[in-house]
TORMAR-421017 format. One line per field, with one value per residue: residue number from 1; residue in three letters; chain; y, z, x of N, C-alpha, C in turn. Coordinates in steps of 0.2 Angstrom, whole numbers, always signed. Last residue first. Layout:
<marses>
drendo (NUM  ...)
drense (ala  ...)
nuvo (A  ...)
n.north (Y  ...)
n.up (Z  ...)
n.east (X  ...)
ca.north (Y  ...)
ca.up (Z  ...)
ca.east (X  ...)
c.north (Y  ...)
c.up (Z  ...)
c.east (X  ...)
</marses>
This chain:
<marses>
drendo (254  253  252  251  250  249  248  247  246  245  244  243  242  241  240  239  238  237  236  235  234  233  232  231  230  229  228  227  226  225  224  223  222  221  220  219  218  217  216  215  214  213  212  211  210  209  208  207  206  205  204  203  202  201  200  199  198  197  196  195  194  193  192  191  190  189  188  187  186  185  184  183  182  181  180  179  178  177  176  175  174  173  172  171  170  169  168  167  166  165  164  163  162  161  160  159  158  157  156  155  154  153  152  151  150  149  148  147  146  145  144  143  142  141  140  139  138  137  136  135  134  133  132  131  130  129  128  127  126  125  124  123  122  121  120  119  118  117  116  115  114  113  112  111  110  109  108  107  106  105  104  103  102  101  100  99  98  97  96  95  94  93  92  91  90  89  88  87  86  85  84  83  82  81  80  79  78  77  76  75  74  73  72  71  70  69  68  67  66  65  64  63  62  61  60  59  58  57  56  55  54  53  52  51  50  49  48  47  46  45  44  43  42  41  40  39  38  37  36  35  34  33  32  31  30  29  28  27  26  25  24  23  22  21  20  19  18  17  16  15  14  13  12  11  10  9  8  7  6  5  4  3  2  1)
drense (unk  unk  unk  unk  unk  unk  unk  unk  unk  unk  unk  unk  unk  unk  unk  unk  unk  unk  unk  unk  unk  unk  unk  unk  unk  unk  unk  unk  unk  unk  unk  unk  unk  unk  unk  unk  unk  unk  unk  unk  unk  unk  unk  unk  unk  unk  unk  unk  unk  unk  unk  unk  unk  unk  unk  unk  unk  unk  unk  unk  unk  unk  unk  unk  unk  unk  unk  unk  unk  unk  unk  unk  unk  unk  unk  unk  unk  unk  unk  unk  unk  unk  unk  unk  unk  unk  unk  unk  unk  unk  unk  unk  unk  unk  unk  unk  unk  unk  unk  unk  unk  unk  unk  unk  unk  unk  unk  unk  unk  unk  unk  unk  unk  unk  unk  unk  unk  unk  unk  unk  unk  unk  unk  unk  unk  unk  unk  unk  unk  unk  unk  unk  unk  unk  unk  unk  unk  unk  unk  unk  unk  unk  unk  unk  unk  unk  unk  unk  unk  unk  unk  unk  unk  unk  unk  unk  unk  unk  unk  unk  unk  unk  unk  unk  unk  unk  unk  unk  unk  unk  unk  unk  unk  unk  unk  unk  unk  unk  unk  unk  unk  unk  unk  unk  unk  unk  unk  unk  unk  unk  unk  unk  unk  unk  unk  unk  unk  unk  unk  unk  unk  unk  unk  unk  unk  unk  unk  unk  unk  unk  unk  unk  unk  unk  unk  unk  unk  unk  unk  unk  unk  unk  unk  unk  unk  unk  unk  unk  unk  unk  unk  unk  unk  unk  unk  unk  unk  unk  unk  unk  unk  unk  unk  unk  unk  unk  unk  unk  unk  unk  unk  unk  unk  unk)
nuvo (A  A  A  A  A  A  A  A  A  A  A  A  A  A  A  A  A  A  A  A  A  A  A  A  A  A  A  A  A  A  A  A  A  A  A  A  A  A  A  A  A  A  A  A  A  A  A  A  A  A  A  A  A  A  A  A  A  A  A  A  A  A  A  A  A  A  A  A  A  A  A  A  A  A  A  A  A  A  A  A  A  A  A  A  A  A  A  A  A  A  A  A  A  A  A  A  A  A  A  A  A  A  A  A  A  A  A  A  A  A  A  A  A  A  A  A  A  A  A  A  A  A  A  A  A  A  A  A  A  A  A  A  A  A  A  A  A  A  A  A  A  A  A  A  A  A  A  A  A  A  A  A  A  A  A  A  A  A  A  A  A  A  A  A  A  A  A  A  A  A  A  A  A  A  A  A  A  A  A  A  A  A  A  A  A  A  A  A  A  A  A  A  A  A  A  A  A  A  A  A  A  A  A  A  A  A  A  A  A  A  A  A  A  A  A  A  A  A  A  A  A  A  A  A  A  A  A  A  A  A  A  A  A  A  A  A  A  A  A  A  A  A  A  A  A  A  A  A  A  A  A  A  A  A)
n.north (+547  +543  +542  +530  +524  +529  +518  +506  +505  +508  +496  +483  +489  +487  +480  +475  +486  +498  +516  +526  +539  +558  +575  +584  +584  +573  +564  +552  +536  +534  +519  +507  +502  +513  +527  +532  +541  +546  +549  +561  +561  +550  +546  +534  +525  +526  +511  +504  +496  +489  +482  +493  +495  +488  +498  +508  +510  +497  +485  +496  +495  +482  +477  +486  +480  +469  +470  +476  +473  +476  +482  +499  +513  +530  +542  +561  +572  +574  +567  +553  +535  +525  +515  +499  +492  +483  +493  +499  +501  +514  +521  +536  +544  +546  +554  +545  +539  +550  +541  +543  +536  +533  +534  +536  +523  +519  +514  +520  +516  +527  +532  +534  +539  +530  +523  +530  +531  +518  +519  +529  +520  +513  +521  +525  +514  +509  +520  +525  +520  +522  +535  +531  +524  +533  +542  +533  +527  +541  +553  +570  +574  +575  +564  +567  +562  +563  +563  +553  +548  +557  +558  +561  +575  +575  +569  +575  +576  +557  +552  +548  +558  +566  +565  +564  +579  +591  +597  +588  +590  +581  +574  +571  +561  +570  +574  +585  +590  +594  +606  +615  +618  +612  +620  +629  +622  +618  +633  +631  +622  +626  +645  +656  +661  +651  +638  +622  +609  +605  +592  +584  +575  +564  +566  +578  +579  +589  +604  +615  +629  +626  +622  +631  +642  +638  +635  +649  +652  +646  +639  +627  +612  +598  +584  +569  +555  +538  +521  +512  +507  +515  +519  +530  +540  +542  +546  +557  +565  +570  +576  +586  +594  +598  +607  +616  +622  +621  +611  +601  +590  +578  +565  +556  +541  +534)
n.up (+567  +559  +548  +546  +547  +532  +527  +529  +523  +511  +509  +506  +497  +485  +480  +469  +464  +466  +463  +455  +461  +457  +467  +478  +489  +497  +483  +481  +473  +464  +462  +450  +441  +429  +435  +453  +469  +480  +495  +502  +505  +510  +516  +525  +514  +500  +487  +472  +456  +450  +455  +470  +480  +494  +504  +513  +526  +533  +527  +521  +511  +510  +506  +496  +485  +483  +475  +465  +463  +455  +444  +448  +449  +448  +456  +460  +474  +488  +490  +476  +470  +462  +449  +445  +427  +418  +411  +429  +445  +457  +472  +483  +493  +508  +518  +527  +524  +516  +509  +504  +488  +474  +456  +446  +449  +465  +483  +498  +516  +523  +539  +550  +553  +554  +565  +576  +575  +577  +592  +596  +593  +605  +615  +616  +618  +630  +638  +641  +652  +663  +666  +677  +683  +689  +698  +707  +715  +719  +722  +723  +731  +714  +700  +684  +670  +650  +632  +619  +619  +629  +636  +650  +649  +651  +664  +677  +685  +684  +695  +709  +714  +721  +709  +709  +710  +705  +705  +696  +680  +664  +652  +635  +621  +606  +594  +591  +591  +578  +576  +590  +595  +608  +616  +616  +622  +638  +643  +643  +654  +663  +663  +669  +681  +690  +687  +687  +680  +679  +667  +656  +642  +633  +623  +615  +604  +607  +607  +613  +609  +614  +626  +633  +633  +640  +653  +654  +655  +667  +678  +682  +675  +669  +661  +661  +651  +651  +647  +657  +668  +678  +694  +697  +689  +692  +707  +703  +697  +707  +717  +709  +706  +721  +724  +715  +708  +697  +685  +671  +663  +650  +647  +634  +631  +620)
n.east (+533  +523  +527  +535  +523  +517  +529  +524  +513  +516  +524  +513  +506  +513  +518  +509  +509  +522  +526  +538  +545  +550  +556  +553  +560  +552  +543  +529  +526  +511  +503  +494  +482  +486  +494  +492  +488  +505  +509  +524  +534  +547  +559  +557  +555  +564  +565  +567  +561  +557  +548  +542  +548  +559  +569  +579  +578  +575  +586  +601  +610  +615  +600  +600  +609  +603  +591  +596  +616  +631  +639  +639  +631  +629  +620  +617  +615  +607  +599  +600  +597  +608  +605  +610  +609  +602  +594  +591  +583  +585  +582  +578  +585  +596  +600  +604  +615  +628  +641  +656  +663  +673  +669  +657  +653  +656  +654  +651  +647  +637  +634  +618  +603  +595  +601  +596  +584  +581  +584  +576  +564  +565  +567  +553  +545  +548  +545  +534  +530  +541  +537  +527  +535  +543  +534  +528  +540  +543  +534  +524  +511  +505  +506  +510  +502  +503  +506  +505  +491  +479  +473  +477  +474  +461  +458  +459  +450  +444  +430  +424  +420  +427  +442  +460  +469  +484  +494  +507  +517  +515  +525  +527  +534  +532  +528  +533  +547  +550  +543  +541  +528  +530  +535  +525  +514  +521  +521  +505  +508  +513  +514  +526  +531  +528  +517  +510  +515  +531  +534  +547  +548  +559  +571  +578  +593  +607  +607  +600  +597  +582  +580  +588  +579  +566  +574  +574  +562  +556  +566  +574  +580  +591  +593  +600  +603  +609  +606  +594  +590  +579  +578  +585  +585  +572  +572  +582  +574  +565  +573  +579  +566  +563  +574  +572  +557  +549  +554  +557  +569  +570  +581  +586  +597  +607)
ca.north (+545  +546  +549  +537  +521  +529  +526  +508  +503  +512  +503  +483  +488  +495  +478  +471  +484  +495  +508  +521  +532  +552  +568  +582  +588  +579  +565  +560  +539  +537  +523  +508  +500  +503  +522  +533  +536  +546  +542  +559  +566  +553  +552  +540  +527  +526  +517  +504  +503  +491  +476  +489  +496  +487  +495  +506  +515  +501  +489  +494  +501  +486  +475  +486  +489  +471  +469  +480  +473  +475  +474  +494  +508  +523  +536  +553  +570  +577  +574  +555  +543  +529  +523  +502  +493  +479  +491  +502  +498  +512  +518  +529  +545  +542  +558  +550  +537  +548  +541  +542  +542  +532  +535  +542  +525  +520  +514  +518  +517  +521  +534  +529  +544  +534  +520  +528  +536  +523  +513  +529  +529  +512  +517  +531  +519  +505  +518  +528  +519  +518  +537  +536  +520  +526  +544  +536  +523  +539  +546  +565  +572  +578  +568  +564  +568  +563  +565  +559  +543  +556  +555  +555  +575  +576  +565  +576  +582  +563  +552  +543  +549  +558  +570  +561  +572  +590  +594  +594  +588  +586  +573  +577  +562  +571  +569  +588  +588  +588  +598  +613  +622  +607  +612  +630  +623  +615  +630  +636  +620  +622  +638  +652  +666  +660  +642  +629  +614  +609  +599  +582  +582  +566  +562  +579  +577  +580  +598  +609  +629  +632  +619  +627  +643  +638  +631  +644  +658  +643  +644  +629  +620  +602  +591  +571  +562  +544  +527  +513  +503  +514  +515  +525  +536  +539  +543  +552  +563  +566  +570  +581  +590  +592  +599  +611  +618  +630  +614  +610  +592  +586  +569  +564  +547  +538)
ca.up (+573  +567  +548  +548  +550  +538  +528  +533  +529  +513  +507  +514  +506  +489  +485  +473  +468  +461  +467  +455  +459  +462  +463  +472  +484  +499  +490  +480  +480  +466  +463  +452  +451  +431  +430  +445  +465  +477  +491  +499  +507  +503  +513  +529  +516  +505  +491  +481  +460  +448  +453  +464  +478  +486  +504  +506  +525  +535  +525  +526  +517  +511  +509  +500  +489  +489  +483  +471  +461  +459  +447  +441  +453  +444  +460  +458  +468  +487  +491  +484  +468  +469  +449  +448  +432  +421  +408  +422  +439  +452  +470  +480  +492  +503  +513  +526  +524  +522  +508  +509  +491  +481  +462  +447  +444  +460  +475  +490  +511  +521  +535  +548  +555  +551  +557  +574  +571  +571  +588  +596  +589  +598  +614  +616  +613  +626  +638  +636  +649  +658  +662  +670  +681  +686  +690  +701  +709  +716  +723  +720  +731  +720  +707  +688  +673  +654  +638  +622  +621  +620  +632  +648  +651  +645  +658  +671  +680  +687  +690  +704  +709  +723  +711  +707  +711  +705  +712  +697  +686  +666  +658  +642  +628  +610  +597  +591  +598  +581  +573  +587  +589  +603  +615  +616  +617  +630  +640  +640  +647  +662  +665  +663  +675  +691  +688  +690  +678  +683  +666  +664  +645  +639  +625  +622  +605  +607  +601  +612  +609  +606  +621  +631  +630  +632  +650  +655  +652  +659  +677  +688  +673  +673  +661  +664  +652  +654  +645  +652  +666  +673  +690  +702  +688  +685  +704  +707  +692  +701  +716  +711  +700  +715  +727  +714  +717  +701  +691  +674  +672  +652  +649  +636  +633  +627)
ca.east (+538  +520  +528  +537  +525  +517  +526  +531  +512  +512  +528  +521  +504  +509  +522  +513  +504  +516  +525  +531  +547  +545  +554  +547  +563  +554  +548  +532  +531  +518  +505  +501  +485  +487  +488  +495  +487  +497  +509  +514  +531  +542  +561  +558  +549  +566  +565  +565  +565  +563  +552  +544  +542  +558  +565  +578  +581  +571  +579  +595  +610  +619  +605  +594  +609  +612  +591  +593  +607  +627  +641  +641  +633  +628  +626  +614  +617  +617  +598  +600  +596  +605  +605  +608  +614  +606  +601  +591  +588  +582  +584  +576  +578  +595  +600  +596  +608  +622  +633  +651  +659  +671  +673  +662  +654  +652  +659  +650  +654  +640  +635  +621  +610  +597  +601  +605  +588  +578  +589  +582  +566  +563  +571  +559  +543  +550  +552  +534  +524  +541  +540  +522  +527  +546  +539  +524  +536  +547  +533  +530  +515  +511  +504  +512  +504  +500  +504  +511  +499  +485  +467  +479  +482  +464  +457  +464  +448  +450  +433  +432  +416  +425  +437  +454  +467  +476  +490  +503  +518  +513  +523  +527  +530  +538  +525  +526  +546  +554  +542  +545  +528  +526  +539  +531  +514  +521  +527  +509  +503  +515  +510  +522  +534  +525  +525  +508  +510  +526  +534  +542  +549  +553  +566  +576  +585  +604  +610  +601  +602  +584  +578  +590  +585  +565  +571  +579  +566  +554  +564  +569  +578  +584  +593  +593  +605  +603  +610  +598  +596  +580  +574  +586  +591  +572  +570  +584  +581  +564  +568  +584  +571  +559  +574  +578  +560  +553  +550  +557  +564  +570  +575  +588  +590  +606)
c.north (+553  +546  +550  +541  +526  +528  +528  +515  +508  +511  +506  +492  +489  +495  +488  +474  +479  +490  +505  +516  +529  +547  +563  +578  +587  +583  +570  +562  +548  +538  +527  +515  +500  +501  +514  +528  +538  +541  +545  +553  +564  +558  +554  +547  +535  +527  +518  +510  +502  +497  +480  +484  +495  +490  +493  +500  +514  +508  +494  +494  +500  +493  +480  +483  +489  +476  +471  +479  +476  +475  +475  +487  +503  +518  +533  +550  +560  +578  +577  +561  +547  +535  +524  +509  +500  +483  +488  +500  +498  +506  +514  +527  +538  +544  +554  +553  +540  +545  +542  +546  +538  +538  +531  +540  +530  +522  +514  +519  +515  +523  +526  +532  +539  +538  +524  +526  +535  +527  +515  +527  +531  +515  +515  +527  +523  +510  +516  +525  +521  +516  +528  +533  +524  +525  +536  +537  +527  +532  +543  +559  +566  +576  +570  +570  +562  +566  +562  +563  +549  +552  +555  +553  +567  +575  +567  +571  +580  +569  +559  +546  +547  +555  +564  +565  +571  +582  +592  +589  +592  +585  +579  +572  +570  +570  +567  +580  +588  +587  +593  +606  +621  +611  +610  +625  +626  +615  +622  +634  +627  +619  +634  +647  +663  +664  +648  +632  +621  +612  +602  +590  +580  +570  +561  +572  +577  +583  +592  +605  +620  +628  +622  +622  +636  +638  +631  +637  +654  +648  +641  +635  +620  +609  +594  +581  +567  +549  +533  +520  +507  +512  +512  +519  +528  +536  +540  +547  +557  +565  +567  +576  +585  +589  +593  +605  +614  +627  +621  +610  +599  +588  +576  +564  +553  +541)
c.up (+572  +572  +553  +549  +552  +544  +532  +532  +533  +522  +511  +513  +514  +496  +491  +479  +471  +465  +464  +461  +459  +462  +464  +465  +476  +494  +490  +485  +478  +472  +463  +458  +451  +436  +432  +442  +458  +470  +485  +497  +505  +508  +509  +525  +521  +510  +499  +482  +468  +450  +450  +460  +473  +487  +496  +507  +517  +531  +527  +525  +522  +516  +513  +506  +494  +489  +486  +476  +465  +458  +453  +446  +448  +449  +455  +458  +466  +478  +488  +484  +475  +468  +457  +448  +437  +426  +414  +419  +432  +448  +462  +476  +489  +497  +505  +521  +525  +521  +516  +509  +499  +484  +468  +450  +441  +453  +469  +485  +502  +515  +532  +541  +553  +547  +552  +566  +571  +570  +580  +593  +591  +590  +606  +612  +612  +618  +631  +634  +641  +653  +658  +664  +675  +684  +687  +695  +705  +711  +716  +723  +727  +725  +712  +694  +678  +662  +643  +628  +623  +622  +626  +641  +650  +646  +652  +668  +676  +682  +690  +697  +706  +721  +716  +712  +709  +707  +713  +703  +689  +677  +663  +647  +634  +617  +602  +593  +598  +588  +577  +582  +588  +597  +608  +612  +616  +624  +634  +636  +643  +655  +661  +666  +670  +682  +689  +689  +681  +680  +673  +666  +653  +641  +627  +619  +612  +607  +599  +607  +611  +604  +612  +628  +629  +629  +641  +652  +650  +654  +669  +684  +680  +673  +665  +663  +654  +653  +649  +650  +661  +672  +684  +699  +692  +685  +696  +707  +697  +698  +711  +715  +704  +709  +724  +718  +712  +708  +693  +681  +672  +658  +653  +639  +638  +627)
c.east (+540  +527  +526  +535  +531  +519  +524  +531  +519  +513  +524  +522  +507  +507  +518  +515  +505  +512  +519  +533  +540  +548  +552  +548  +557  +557  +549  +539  +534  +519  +510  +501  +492  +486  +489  +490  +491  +496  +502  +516  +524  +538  +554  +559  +551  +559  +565  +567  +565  +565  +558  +547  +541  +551  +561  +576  +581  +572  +574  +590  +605  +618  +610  +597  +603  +612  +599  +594  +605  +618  +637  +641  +633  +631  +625  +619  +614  +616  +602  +598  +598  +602  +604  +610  +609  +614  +605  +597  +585  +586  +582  +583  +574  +586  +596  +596  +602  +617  +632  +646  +656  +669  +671  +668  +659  +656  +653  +653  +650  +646  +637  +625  +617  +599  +599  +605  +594  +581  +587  +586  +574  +565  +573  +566  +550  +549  +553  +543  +527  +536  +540  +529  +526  +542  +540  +527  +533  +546  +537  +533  +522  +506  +510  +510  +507  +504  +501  +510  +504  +489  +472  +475  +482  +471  +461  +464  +457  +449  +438  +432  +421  +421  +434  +449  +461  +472  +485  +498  +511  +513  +521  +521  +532  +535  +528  +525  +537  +552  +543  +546  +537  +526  +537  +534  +519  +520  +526  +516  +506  +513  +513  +520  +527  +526  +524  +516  +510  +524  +529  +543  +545  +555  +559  +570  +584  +597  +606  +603  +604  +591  +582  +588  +589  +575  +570  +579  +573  +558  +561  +567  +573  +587  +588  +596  +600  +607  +607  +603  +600  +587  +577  +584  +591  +580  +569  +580  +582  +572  +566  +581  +575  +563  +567  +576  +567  +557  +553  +551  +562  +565  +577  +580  +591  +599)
</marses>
């Protein structure tokens, strides 16, 4: 599902816009609108689901529209979060627009008033295919699995995963929760098992998770470490330093 978020001071703007985005879009929707920013900040606080796209009137009485952003933005989880700035500013007449800065980010830009049910549809799919992406991301995640171990049987969050190791012909999960021996299995079928996006080889005898490290830094022999959020590590080694970096990153602009 997507969650976009409408603040104007006009009901009849929000219920212009939602009607264009519903009007457009095939996909799951849940449109939240606010006519005050008093309103607005409370139910960002108190929101459960993630908010997708923010679509925000710059001019308001109580706060500007950029105001309320840096709002939005001093929440981690919404520091890459598209906003849609609504507003009456136009192209000047050398054609160039005083609202450059409002497109010079991929997270930003605006839509004209007058509102134009192609406009919304045009800015917001600009950022569809991106929303969707992170969404199918997080389902997998947020993915719980079935594990037999050592101790017993357990459900594993997948977030919670950090790496993986073999030793003496038998696999360690390492996680946030505690450690996991695991008997009659290999890396790859735990890599398998839980995903590659979510456990991935960095080694010949460890994999890990890229959604969990917090640094990469160099070690001895063209080797590196994976530092993770609780400040254990796992070597990555040169073989496979590329693909691991590459998907690192790759979480940390999401």
């Amino acid at each position: 599902m997507i969650t976009v978020m409408i603040i104007t001071e006009s009901i009849k703007n929000n219920e212009m816009i939602a009607a264009s985005i519903i009007g457009g879009f095939e996909n799951s929707l849940c449109i939240i609108a606010a006519t005050d920013v008093s309103e607005c900040e409370q139910i960002i606080r108190s929101q459960k689901q993630d908010i997708d796209i923010f679509i925000i009137q710059i001019r308001m009485k109580e706060k500007g529209g950029r105001k309320l952003a840096e709002y939005i933005r001093g929440f981690k989880k919404y520091e890459n979060t598209p906003i849609l700035f609504i507003t009456s500013i136009s192209q000047n007449m050398v054609g160039y627009s005083e609202l450059a800065t409002y497109q010079g980010y991929k997270k930003e830009n605006y839509i004209s008033t007058p509102i134009r049910r192609i406009d919304v549809q045009g800015k917001i799919g600009l950022y569809l295919d991106r929303i969707i992406a992170d969404a199918s991301e997080k389902q997998k995640h947020e993915r719980v699995i079935f594990l037999e171990h050592a101790g017993g049987e357990t459900f594993i969050e997948v977030k919670t995963v950090l790496f993986a190791e073999v030793q003496d012909k038998m696999v360690t999960l390492h996680t946030k929760s505690g450690d996991y021996l695991i008997k009659r299995t290999s890396l790859d079928t735990l890599c398998d098992s839980i995903g590659s996006d979510c456990l991935m080889r960095c080694h010949k005898s460890f994999a890990l998770n890229p959604g969990a490290v917090r640094e990469i830094v160099p070690a001895e022999r063209r080797n590196w470490l994976a530092v993770f959020q609780n400040g254990s590590e796992c070597p990555i080694s040169q073989t496979y330093y590329s693909k691991t970096r590459t998907a690192f990153l790759d979480k940390m602009t999401r």
